[in-house]
N, C-alpha and C positions, 0 to 999 in steps of 0.2 A: 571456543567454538570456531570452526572453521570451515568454508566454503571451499569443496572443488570444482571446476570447473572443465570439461573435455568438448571437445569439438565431437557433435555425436555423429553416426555411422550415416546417417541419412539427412539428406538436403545441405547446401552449401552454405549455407551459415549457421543452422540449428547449430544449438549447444546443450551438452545436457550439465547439469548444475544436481549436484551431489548437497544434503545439506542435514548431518547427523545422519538419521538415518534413511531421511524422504530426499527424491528425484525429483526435480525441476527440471522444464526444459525452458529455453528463449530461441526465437527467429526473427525473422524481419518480414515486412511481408513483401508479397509478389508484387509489387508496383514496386520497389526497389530491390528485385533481385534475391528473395528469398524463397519458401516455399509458404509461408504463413501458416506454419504449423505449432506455432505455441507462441504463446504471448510475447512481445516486443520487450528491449529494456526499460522502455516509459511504462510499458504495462505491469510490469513488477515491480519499480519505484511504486507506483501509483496505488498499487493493492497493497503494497504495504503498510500504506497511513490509510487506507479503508479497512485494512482487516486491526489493524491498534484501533484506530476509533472504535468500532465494533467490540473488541474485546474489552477498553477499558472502562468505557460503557455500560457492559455486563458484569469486570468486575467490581466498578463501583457500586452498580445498583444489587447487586448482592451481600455487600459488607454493610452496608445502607438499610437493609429492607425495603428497597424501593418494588415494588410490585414491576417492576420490569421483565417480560419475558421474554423478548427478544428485541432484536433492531436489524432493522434492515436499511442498506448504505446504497446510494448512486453516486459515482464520481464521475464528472468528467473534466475533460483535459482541454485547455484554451493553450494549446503551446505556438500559438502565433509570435510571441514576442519572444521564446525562448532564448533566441540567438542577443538579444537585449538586455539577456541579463531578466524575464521577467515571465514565470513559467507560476499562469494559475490553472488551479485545482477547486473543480466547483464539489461542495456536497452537501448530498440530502440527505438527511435523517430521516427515521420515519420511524418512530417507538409504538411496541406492542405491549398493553397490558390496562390494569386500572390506574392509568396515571392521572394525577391532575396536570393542569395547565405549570405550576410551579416546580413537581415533577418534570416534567419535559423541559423547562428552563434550564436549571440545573443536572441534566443530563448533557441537553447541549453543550452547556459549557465545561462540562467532567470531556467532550468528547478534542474540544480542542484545548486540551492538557495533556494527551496521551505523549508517551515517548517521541515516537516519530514525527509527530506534529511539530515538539519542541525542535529534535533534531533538524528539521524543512526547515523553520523558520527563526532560532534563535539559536544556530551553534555554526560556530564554523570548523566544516569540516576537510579536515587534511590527508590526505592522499599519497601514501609513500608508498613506490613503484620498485622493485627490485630484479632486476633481469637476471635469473637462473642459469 
């Protein structure tokens, strides 16, 4: 799989991001010289371990029988310390369905096991640049 990437037609920083078959776009916003027309690079890091959580969530509670019918995610961003090396990520769950109390325990914890969770917090990742 692979990502492209183009500087798109309109606003000085937008990008649009090509990805199999779906378009993304990223900006910056207007307090630093964009036009804040599409989510920031933190804001697509960040939806990315809210939309894994979410998904592996549902596909546990599906292989499970968990009565789970939905979940819905708030994340937010404390990037105060980022430049320190120390970028948290608040979130809230909030499950739908006839769960018990041990249900939702064990969802919780299925949520921070998802891929991306692992990848944020327990892998180190390496970055090779290659100038075309």
């Amino acid at each position: 799989m692979g990502i492209e990437l183009r500087k798109s037609d309109s606003g000085t920083f937008r990008q649009t991001i090509r990805i199999r078959q779906h378009t993304l776009y990223a900006d910056i916003a207007e307090s630093i010289g964009g036009n804040g027309s599409a989510p920031d690079p933190h804001d697509l890091y960040d939806a990315s371990l809210a939309a894994c959580k979410a998904i592996t969530v549902m596909m546990y509670a599906k292989n499970k029988n968990i009565p789970l019918e939905y979940v819905d995610l708030d994340l937010e961003r404390d990037g105060a310390q980022e430049a320190k090396g120390l970028y948290i990520l608040k979130v809230k769950l909030k499950f739908f369905g006839k769960l018990t109390e041990p249900d939702k325990q064990k969802l919780a914890e299925i949520a921070g096991k998802c891929p991306i969770h692992k990848l944020m917090t327990h892998s180190e990742t390496q970055i090779i640049t290659e100038v075309i």
